[in-house]
C-alpha positions as CSV (number, residue, x, y, z in Angstrom):
1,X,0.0,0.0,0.0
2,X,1.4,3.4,-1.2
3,X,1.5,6.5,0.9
4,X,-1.0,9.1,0.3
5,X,0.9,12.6,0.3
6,X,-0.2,15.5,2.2
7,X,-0.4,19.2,2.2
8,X,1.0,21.0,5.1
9,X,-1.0,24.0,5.9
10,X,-0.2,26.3,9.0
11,X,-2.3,28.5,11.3
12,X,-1.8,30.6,14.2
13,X,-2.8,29.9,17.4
14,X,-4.3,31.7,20.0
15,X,-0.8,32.0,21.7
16,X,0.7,33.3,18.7
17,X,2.1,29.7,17.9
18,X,2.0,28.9,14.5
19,X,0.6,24.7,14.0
20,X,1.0,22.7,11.3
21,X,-2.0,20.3,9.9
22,X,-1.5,17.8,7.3
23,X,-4.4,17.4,4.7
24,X,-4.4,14.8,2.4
25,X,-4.0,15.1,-1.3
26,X,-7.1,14.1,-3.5
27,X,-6.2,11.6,-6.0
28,X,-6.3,14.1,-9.8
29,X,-9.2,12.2,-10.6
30,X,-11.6,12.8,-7.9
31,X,-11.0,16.5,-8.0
32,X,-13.5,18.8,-8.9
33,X,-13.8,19.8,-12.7
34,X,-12.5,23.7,-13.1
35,X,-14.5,26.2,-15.4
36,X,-17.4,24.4,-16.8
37,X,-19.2,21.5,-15.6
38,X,-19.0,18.5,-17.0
39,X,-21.2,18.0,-20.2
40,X,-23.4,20.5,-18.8
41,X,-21.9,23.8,-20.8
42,X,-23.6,23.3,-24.3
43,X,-27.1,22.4,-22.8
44,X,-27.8,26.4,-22.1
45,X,-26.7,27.2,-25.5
46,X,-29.1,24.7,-26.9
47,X,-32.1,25.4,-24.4
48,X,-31.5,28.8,-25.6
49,X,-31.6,28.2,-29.3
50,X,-34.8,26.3,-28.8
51,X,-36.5,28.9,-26.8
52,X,-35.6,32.3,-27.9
53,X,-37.9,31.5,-31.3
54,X,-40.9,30.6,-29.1
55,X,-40.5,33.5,-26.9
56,X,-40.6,35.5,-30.0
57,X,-44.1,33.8,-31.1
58,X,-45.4,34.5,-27.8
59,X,-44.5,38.2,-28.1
60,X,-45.8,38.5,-31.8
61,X,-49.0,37.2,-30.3
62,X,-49.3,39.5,-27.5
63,X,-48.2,42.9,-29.5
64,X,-51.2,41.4,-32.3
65,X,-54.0,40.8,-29.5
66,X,-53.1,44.6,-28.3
67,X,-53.1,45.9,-31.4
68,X,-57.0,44.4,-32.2
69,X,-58.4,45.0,-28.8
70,X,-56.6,48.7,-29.3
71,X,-58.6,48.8,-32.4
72,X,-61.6,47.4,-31.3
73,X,-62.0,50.0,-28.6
74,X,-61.3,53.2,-31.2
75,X,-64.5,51.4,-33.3
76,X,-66.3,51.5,-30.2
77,X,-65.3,55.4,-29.2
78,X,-66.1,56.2,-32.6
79,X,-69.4,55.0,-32.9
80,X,-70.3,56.5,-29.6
81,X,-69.4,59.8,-30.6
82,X,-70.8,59.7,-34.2
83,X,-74.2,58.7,-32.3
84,X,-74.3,61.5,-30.3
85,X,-73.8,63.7,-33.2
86,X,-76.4,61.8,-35.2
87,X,-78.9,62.1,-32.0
88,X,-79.0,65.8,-32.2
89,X,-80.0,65.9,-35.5
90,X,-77.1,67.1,-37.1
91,X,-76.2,66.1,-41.1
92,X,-75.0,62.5,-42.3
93,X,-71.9,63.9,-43.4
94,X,-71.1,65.3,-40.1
95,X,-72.0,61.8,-38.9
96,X,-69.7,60.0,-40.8
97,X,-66.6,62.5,-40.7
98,X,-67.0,62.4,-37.0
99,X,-66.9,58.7,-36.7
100,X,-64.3,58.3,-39.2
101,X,-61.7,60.8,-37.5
102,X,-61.6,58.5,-34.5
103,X,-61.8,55.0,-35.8
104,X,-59.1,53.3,-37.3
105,X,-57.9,54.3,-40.7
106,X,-60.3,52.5,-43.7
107,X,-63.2,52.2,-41.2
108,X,-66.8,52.2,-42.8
109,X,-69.2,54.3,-40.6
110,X,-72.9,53.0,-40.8
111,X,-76.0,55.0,-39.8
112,X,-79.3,53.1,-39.1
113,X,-81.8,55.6,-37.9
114,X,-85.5,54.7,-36.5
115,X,-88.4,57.3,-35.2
116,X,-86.7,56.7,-31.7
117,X,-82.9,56.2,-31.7
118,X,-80.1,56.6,-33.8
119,X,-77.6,53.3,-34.3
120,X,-74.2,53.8,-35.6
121,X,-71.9,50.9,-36.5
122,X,-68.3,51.0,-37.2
123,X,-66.1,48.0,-38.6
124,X,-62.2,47.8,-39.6
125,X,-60.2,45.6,-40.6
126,X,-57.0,45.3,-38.6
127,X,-53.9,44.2,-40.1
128,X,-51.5,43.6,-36.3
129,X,-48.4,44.7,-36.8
130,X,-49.0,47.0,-39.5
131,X,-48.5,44.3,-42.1
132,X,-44.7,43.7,-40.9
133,X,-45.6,39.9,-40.6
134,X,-47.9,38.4,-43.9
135,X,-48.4,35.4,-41.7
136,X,-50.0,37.4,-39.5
137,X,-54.0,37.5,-40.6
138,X,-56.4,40.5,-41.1
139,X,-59.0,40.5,-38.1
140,X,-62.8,42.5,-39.1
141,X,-63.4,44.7,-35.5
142,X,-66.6,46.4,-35.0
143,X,-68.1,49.1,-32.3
144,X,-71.6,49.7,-32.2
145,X,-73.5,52.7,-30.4
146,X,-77.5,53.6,-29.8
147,X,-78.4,56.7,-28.8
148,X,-81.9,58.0,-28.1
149,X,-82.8,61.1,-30.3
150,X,-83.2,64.5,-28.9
151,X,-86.0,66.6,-28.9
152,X,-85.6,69.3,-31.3
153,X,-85.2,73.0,-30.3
């Protein structure tokens, strides 16, 4: 049997003696890898390359939902507002140019008028993304209003 070598290592005392302890070597192969661990380096990279496109999809998505619901919700202002107008009576043109300033650009403003109320209905098509991404489909919105009509002056 072969004699394991040792490492000397010295400390102070509490008297101000300096004591020697002997520590064994580790054999070179039980040691501790350095750097990287073993076969564990490349995994990030990969888990990396195999996630960054998905995360990327998942962001595409988000940014389109928030660009329809953004949409959908400048229909629905529009049509408000051009119902109000339309309930006090004023022209069809003013009608239309007022729901057509705030609703997205291309909108189609509709006026369907009774004895009672005035309905106004105002669809878009939405292109998320402003048409960066041709995968990415046009979505119709819409925003519809009734108002009561006022009583004339």
């Amino acid at each position: 049997m072969r004699a394991r070598p040792f490492h000397d290592k010295q400390f102070h005392d509490k008297q101000g003696g300096v004591v020697t302890r002997h520590r064994p070597v580790q054999p070179r192969s039980s040691r501790r890898p350095t750097g990287s661990r073993s076969g564990q380096a490349g995994s990030v990279t990969a888990e990396t390359a195999v996630i960054l496109p998905l995360l990327l999809v998942v962001l595409t998505a988000a940014i389109s939902v928030l660009a329809i619901v953004g949409a959908q919700l400048r229909c629905v202002d529009a049509a408000r507002s051009a119902a109000r107008v339309a309930a006090r009576g004023d022209s069809l043109d003013l009608v239309r140019s007022t729901g057509e300033r705030s609703a997205p650009a291309g909108a189609a403003v509709r006026l369907i008028s009774t004895a009672d109320t005035v309905e106004v209905v105002i669809t878009a098509e939405v292109r998320p993304l402003g048409g960066a991404l041709r995968i990415v489909p046009v979505v119709a919105v819409r925003g519809r209003a009734v108002a009561a009509r006022e009583a004339a002056p």
